[in-house]
mmCIF file of the C-alpha atoms, coordinates in Angstrom:
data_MODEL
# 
_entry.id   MODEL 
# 
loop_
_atom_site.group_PDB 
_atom_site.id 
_atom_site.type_symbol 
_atom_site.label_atom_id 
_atom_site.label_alt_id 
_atom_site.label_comp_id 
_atom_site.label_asym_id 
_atom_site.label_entity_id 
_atom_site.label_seq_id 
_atom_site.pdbx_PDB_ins_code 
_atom_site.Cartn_x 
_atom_site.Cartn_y 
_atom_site.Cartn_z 
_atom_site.occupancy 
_atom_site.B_iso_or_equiv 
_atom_site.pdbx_formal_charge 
_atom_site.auth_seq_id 
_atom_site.auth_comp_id 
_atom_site.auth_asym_id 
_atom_site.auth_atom_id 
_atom_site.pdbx_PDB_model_num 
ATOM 1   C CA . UNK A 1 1   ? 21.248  -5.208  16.614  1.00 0.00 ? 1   UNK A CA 1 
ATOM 2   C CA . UNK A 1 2   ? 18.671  -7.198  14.214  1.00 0.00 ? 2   UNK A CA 1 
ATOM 3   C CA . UNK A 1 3   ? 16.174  -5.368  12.186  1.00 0.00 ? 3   UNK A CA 1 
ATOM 4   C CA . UNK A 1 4   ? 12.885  -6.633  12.657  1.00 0.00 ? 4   UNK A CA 1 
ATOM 5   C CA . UNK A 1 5   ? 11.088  -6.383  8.862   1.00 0.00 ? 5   UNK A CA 1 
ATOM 6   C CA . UNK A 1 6   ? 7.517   -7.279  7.839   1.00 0.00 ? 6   UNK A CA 1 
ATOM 7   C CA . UNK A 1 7   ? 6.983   -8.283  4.538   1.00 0.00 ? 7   UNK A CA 1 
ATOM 8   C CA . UNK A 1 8   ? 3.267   -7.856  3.327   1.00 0.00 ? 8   UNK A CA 1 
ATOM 9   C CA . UNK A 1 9   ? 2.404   -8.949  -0.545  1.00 0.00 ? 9   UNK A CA 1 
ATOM 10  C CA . UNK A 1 10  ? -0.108  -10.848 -2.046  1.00 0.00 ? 10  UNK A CA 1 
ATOM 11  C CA . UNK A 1 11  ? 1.755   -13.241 -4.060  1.00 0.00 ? 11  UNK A CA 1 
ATOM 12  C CA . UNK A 1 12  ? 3.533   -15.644 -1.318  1.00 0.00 ? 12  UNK A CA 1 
ATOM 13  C CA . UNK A 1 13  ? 6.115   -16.891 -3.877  1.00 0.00 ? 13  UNK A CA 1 
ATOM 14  C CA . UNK A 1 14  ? 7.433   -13.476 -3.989  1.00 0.00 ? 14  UNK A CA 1 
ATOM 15  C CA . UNK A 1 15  ? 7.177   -13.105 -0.257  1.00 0.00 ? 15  UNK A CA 1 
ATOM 16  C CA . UNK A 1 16  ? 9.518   -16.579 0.255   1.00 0.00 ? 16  UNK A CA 1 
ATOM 17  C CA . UNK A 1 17  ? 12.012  -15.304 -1.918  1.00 0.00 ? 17  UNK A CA 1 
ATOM 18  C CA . UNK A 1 18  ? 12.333  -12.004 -0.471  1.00 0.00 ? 18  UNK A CA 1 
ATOM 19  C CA . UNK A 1 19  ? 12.652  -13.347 3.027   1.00 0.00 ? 19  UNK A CA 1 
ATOM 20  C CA . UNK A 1 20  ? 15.116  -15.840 1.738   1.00 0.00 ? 20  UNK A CA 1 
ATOM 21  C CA . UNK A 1 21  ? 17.498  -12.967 0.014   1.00 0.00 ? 21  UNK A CA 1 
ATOM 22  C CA . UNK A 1 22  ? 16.902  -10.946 3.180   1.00 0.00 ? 22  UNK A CA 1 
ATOM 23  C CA . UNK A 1 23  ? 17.644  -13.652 5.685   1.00 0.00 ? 23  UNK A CA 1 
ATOM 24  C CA . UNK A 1 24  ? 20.935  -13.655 4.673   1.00 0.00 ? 24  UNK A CA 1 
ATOM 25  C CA . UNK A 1 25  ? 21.935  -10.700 5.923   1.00 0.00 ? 25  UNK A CA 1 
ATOM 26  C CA . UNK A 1 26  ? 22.629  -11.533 9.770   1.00 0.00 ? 26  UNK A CA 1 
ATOM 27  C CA . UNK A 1 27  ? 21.560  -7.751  11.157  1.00 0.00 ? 27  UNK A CA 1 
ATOM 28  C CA . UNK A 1 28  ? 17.630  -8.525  8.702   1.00 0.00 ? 28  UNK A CA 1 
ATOM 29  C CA . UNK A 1 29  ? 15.278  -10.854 10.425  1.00 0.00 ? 29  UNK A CA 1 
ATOM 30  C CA . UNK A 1 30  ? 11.629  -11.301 8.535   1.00 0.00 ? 30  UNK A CA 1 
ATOM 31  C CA . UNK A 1 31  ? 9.497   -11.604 11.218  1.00 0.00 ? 31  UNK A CA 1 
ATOM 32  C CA . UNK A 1 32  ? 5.966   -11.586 9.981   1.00 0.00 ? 32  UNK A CA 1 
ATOM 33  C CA . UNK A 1 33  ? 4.544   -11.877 6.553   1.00 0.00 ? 33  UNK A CA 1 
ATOM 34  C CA . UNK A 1 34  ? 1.527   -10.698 5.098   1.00 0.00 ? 34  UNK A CA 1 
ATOM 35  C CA . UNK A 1 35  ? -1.002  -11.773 2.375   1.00 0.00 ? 35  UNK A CA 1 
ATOM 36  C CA . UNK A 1 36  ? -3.009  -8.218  2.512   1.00 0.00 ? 36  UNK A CA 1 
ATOM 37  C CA . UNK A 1 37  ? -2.842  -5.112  4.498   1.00 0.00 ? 37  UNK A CA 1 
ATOM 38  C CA . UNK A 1 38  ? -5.539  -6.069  6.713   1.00 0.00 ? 38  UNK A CA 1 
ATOM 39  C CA . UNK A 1 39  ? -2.804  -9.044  7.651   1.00 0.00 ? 39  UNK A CA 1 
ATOM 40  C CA . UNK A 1 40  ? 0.183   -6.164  8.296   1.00 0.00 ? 40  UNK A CA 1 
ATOM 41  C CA . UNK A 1 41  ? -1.843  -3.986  10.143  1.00 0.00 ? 41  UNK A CA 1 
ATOM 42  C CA . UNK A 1 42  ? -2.229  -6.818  12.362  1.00 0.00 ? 42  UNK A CA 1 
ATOM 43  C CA . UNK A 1 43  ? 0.901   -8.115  12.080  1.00 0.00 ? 43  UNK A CA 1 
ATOM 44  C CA . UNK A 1 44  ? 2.960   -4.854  12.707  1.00 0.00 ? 44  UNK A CA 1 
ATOM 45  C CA . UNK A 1 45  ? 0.405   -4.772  16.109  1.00 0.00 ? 45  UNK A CA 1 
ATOM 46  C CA . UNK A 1 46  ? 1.624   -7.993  17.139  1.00 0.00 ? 46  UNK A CA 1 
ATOM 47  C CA . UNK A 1 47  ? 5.243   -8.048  16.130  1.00 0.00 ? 47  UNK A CA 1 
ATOM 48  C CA . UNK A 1 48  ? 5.785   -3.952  16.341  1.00 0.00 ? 48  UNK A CA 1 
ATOM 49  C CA . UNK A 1 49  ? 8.423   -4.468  13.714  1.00 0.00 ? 49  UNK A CA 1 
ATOM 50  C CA . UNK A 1 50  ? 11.424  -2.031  12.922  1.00 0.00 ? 50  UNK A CA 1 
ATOM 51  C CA . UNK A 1 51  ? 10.427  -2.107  9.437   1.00 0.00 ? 51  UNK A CA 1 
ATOM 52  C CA . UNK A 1 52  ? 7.348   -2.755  7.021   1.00 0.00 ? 52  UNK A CA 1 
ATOM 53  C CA . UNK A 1 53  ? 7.916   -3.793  3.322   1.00 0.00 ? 53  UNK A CA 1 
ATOM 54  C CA . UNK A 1 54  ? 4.481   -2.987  1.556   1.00 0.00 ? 54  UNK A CA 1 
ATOM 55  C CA . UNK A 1 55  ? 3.326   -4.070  -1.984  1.00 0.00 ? 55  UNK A CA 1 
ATOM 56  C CA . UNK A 1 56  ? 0.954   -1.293  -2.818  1.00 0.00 ? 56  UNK A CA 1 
ATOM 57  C CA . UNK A 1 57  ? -2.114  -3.168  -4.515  1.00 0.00 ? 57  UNK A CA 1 
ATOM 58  C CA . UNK A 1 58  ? -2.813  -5.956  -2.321  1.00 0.00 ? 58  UNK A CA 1 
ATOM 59  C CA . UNK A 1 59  ? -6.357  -7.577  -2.544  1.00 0.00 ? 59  UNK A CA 1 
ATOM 60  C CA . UNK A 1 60  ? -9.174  -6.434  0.774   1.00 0.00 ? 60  UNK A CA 1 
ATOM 61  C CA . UNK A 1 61  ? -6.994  -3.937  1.775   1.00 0.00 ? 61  UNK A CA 1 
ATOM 62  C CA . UNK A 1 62  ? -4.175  -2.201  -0.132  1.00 0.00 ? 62  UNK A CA 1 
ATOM 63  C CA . UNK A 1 63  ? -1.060  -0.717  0.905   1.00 0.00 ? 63  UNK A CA 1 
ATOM 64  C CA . UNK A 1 64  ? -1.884  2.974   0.720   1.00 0.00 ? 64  UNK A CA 1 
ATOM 65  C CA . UNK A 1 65  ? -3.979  2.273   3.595   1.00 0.00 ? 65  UNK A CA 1 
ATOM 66  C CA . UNK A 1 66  ? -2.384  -0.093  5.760   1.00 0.00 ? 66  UNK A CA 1 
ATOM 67  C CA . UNK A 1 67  ? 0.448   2.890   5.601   1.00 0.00 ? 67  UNK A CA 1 
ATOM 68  C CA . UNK A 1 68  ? -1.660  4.885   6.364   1.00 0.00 ? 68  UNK A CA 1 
ATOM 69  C CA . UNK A 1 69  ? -2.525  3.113   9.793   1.00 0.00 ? 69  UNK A CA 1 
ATOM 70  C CA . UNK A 1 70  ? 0.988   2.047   10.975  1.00 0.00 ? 70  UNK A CA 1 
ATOM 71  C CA . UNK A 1 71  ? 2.171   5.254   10.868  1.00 0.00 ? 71  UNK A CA 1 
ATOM 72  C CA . UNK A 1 72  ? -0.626  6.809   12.779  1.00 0.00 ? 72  UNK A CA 1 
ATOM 73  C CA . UNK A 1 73  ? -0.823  4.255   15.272  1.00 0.00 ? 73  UNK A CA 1 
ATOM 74  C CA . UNK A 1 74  ? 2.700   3.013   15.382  1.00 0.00 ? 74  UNK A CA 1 
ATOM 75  C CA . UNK A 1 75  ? 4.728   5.783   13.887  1.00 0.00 ? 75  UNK A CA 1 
ATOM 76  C CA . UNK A 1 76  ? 8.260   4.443   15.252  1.00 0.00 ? 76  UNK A CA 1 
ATOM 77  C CA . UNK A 1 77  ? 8.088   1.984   12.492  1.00 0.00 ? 77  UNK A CA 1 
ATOM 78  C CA . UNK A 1 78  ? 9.039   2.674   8.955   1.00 0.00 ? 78  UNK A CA 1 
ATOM 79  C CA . UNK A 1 79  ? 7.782   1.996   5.151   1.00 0.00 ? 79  UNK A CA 1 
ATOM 80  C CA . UNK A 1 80  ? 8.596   1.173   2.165   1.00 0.00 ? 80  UNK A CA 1 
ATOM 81  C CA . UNK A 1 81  ? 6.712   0.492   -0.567  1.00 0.00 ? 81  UNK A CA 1 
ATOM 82  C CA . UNK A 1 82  ? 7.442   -1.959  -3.290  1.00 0.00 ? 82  UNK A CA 1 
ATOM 83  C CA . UNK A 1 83  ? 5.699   -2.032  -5.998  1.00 0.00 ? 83  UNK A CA 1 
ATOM 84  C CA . UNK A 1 84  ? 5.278   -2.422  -10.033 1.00 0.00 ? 84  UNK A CA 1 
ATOM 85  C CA . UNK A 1 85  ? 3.683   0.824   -10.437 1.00 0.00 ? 85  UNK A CA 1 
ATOM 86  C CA . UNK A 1 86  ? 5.808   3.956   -11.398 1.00 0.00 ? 86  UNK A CA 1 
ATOM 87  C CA . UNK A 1 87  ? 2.978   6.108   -11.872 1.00 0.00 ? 87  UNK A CA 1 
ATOM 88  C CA . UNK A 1 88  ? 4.231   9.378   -9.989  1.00 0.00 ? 88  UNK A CA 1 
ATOM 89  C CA . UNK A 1 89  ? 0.662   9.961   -8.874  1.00 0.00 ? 89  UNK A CA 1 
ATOM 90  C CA . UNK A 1 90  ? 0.695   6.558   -7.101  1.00 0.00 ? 90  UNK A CA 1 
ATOM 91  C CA . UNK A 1 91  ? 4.140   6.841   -5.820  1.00 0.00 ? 91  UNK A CA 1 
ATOM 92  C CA . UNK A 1 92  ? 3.695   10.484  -4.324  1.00 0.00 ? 92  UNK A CA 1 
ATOM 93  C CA . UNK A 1 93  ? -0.022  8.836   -2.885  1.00 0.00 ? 93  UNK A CA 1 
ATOM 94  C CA . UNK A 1 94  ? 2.623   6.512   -1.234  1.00 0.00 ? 94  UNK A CA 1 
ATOM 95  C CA . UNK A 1 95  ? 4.435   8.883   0.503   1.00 0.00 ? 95  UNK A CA 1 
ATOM 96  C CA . UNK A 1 96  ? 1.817   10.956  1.491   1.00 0.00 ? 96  UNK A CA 1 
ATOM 97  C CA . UNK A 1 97  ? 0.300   7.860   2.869   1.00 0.00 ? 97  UNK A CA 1 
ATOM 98  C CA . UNK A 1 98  ? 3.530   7.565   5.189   1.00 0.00 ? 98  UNK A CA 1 
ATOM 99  C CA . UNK A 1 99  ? 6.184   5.618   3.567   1.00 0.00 ? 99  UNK A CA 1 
ATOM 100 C CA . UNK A 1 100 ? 9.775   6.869   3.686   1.00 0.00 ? 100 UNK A CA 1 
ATOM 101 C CA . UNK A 1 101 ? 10.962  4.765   0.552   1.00 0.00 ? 101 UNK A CA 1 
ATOM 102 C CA . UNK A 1 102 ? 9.535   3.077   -2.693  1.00 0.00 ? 102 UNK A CA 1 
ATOM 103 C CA . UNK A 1 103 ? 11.034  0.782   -5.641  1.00 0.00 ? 103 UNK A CA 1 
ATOM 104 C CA . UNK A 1 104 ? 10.078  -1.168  -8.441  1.00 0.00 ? 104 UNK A CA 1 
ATOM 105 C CA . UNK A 1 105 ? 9.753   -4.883  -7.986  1.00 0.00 ? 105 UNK A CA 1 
ATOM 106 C CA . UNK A 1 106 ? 12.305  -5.497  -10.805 1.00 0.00 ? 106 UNK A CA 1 
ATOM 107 C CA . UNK A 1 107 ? 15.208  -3.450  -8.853  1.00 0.00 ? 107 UNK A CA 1 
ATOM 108 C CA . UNK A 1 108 ? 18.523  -6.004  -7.727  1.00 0.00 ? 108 UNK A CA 1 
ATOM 109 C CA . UNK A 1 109 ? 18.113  -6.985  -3.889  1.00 0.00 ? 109 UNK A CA 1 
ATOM 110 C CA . UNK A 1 110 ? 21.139  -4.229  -3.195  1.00 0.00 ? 110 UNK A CA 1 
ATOM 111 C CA . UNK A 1 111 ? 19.140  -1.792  -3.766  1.00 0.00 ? 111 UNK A CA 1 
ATOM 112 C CA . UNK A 1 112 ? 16.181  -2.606  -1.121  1.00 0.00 ? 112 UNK A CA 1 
ATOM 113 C CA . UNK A 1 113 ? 19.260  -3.028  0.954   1.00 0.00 ? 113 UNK A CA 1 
ATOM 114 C CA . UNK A 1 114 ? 20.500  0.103   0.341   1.00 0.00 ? 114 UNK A CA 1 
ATOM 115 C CA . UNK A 1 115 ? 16.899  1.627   0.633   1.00 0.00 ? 115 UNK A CA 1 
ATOM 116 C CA . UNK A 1 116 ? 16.712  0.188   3.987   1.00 0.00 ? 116 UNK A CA 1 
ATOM 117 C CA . UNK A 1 117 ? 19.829  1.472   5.389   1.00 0.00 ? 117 UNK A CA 1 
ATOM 118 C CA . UNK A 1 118 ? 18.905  5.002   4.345   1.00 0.00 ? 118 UNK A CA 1 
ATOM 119 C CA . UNK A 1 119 ? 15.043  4.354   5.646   1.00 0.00 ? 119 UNK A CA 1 
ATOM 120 C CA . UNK A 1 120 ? 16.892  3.635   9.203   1.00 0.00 ? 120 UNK A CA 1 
ATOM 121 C CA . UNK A 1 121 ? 18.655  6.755   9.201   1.00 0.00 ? 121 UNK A CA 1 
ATOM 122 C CA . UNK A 1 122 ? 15.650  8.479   8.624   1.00 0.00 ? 122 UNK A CA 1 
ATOM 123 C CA . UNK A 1 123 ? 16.637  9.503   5.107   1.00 0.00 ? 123 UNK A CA 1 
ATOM 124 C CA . UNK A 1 124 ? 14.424  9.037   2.249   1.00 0.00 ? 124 UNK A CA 1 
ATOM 125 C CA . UNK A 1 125 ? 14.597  6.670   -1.262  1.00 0.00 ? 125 UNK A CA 1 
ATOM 126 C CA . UNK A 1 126 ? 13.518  6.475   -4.586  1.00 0.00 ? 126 UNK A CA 1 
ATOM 127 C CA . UNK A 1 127 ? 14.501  3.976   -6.879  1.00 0.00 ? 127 UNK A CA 1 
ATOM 128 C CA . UNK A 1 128 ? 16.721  5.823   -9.424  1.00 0.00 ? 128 UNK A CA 1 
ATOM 129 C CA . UNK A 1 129 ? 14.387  4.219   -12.015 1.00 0.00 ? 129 UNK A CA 1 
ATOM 130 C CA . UNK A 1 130 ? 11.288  6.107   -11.339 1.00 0.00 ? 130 UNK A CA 1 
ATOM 131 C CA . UNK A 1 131 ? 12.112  8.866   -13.807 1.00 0.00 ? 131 UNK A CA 1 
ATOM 132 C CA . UNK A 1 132 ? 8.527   10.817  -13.655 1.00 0.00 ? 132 UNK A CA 1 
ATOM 133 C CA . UNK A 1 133 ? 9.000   12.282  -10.041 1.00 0.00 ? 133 UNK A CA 1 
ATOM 134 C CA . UNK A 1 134 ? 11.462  13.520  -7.811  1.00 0.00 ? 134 UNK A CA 1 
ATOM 135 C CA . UNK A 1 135 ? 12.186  13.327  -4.162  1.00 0.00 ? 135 UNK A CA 1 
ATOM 136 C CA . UNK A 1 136 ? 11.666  17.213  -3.478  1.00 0.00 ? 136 UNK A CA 1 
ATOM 137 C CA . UNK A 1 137 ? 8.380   16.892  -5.158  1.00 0.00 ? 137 UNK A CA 1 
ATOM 138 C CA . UNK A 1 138 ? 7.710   13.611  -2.897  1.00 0.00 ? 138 UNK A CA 1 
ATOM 139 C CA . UNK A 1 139 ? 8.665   15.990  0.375   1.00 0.00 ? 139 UNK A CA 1 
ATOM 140 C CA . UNK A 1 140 ? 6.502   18.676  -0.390  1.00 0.00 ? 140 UNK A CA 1 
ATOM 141 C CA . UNK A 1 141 ? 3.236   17.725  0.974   1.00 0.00 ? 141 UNK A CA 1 
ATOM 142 C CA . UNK A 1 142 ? 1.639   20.997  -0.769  1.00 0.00 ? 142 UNK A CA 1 
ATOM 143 C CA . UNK A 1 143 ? 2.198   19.046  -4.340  1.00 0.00 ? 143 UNK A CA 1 
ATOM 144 C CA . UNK A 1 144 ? -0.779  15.985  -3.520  1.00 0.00 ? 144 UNK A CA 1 
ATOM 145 C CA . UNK A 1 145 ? -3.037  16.012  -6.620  1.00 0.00 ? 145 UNK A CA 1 
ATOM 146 C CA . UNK A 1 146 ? -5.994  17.669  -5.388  1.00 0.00 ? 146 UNK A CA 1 
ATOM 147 C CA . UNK A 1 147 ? -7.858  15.269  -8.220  1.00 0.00 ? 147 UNK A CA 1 
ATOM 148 C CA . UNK A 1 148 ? -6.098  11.930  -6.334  1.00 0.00 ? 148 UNK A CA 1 
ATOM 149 C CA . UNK A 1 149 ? -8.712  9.582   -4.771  1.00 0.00 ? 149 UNK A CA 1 
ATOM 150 C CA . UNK A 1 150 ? -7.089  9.887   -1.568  1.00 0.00 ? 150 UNK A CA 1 
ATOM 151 C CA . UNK A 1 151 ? -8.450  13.504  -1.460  1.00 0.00 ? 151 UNK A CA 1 
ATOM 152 C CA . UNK A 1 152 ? -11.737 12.890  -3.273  1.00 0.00 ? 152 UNK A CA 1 
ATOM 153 C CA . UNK A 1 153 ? -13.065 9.341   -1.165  1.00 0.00 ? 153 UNK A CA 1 
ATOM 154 C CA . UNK A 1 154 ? -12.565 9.374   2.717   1.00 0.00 ? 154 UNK A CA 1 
ATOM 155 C CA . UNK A 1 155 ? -10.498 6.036   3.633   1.00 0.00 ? 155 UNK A CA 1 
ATOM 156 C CA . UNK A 1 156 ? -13.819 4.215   4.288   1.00 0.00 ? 156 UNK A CA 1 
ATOM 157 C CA . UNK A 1 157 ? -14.632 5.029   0.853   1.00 0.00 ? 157 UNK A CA 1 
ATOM 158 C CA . UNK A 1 158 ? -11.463 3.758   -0.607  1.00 0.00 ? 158 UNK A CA 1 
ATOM 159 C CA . UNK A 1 159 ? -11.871 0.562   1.094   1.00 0.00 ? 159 UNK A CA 1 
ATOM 160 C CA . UNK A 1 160 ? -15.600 0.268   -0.090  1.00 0.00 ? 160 UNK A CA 1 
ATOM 161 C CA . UNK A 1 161 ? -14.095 1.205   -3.807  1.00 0.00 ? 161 UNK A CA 1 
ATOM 162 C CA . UNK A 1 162 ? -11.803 -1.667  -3.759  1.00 0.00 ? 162 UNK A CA 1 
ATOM 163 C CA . UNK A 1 163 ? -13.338 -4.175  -2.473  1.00 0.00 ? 163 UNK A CA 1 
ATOM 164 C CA . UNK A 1 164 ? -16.247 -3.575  -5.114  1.00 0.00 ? 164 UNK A CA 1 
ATOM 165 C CA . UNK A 1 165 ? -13.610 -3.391  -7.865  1.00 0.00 ? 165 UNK A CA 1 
ATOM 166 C CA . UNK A 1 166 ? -12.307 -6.714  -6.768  1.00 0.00 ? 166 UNK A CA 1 
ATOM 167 C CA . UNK A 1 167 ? -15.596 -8.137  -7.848  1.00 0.00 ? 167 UNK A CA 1 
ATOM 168 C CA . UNK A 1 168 ? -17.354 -8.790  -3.958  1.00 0.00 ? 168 UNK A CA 1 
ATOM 169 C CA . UNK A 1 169 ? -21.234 -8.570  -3.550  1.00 0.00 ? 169 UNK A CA 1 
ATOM 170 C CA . UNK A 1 170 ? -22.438 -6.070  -1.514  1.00 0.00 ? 170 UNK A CA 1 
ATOM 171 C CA . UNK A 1 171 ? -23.366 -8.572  0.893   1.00 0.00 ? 171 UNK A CA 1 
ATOM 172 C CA . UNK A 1 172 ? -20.318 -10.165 0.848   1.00 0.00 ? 172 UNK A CA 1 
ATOM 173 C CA . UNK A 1 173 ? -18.399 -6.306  1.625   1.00 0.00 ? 173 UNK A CA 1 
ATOM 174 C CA . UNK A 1 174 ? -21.176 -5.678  4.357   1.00 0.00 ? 174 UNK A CA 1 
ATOM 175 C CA . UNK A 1 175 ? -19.674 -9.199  5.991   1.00 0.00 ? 175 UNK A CA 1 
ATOM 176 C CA . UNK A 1 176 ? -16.497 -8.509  5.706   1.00 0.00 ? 176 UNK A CA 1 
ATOM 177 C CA . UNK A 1 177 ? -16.215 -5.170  7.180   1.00 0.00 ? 177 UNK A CA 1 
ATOM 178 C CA . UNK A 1 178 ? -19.096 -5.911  9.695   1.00 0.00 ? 178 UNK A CA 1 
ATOM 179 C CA . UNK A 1 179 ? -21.522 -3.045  8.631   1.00 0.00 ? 179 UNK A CA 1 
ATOM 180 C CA . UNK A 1 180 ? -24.756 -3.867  7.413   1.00 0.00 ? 180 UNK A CA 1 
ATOM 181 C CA . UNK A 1 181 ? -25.713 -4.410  3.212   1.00 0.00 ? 181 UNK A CA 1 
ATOM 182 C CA . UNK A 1 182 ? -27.517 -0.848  3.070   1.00 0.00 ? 182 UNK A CA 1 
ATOM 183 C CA . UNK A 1 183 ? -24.264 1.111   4.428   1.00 0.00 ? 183 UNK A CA 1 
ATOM 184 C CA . UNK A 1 184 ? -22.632 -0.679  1.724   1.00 0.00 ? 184 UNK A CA 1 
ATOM 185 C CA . UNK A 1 185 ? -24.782 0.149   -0.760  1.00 0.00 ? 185 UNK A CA 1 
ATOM 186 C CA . UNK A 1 186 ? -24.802 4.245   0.153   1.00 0.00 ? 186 UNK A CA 1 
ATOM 187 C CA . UNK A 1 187 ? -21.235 4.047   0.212   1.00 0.00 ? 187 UNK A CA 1 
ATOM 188 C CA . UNK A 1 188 ? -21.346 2.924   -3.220  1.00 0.00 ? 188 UNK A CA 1 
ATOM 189 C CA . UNK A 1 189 ? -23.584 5.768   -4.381  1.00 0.00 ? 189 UNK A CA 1 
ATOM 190 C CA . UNK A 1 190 ? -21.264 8.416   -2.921  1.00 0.00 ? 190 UNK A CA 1 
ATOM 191 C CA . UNK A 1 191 ? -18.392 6.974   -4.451  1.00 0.00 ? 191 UNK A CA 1 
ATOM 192 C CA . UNK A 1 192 ? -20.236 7.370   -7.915  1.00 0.00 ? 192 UNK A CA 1 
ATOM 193 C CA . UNK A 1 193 ? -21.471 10.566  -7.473  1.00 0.00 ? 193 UNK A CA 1 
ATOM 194 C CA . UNK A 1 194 ? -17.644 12.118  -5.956  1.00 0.00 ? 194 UNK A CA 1 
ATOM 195 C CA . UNK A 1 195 ? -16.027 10.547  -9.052  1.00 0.00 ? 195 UNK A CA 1 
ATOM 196 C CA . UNK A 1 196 ? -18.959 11.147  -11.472 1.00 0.00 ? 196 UNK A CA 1 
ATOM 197 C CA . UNK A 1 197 ? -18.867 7.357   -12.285 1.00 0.00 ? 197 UNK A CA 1 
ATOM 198 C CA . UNK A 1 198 ? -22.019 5.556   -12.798 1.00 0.00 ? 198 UNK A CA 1 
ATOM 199 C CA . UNK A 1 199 ? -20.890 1.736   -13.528 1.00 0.00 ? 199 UNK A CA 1 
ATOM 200 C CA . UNK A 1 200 ? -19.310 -0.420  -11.724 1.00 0.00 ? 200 UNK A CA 1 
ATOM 201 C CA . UNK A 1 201 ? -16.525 -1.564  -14.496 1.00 0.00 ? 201 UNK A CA 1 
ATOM 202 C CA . UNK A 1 202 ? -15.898 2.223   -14.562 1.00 0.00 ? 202 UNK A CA 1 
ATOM 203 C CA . UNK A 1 203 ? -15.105 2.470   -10.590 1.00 0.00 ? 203 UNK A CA 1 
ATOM 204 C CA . UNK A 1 204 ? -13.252 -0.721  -11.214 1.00 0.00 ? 204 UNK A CA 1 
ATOM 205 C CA . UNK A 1 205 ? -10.862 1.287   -14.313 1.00 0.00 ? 205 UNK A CA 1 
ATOM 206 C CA . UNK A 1 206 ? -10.533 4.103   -11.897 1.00 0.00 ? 206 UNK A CA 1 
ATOM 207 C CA . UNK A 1 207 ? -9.673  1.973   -8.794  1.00 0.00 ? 207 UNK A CA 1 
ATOM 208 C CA . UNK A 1 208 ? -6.743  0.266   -11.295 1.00 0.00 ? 208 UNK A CA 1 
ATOM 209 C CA . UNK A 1 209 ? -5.716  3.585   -12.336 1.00 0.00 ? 209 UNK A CA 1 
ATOM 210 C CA . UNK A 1 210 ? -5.234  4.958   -8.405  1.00 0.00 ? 210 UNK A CA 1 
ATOM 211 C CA . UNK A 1 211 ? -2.971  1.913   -7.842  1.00 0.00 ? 211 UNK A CA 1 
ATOM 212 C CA . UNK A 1 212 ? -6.012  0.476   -5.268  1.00 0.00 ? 212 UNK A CA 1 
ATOM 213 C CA . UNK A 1 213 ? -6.053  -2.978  -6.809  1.00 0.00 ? 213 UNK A CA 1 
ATOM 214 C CA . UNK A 1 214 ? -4.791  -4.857  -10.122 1.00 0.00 ? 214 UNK A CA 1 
ATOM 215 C CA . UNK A 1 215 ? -5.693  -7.412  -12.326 1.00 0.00 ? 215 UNK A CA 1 
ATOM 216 C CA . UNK A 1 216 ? -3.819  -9.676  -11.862 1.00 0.00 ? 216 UNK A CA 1 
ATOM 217 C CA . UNK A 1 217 ? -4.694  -13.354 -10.843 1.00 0.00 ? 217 UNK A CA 1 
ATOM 218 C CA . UNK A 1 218 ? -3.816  -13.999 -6.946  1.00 0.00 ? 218 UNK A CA 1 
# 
């Protein structure tokens, strides 16, 4: 039987490769990528994959949340996250978020493999190179960082706090998320006040730090 995976990252030469390492196995079929999680939650609607692959900072939406969403409304279909960020705050966010596996973007294809073999079985993984945090703490749900903005912000929040930390107006947010520019803009004042931040390049430092969005050039 073929496994049905969707890949969702934001860099597409990193999606082709992937797919091209994984098509080679004849039991791993790719069949939907992703630029965002926006994308994957549509995707994993349309294709219902076995499997979703998620990079964790993706621009619009990230990969916290579209976690979040596929396991609530599709829960027969497992994730792992892949990611650069071994922040154990992040990682444990990722789990709580629904994901049954993370690793590092730098780990050898045989051990996504292996990851998704034990994901299947309804085991869990952690890349042996995360040194900060430990599966047992990852299982216990009672461990969450009360301080961790997926406590603090509700998820309408979040996405409000990252798409203003990826440098979109307020009327282009209220456009994209089809609410109107003064929703926006109270959003945006109880983020500030539930994080005690008053600038916007602060929100945008904090929303790097969570693991909600990078830097880097897409």
């Amino acid at each position: 039987m073929t496994l049905k995976i969707l890949l969702a990252d934001d860099h597409q030469i990193f999606r082709d490769g992937l797919k091209a390492l994984i098509s080679q196995s004849s039991d791993l079929e790719v069949v939907a990528q992703a630029n965002n999680g926006r994308e994957a939650i549509d995707l994993a609607t349309e294709h219902n994959p076995d499997l979703a692959i998620l990079d964790v900072t993706m621009k619009d939406l990230n990969g916290f949340e579209a976690s979040k969403w596929i396991t609530k409304k599709m829960p027969k279909i497992k994730i792992i996250g892949l990611s650069m960020h071994a922040d154990a705050r992040i990682i444990r966010d990722m789990f709580l978020a629904g994901a049954s596996g993370y690793l590092l973007k730098n780990c050898q294809f045989e051990e996504l493999t292996e990851a998704i073999n034990l994901v299947m079985n309804n085991q869990n993984y952690l890349s042996p190179n995360i040194t900060d945090v430990t599966l047992d703490d990852l299982q216990d749900k009672a461990l969450a960082d009360k301080f961790s903005v997926h406590s603090i912000l509700t998820p309408r929040e979040r996405e409000m706090l990252q798409l203003l930390a990826e440098s979109n107006s307020v009327r282009e947010i209220a456009k994209l998320c089809c609410i109107s520019i003064k929703t926006v803009e109270t959003h945006r004042q109880h983020i500030m006040e539930k994080l005690k931040i008053k600038t916007l390049p602060g929100l945008t430092k904090y929303a790097i730090r969570a693991g909600l969005t990078s830097l880097d050039e897409k």
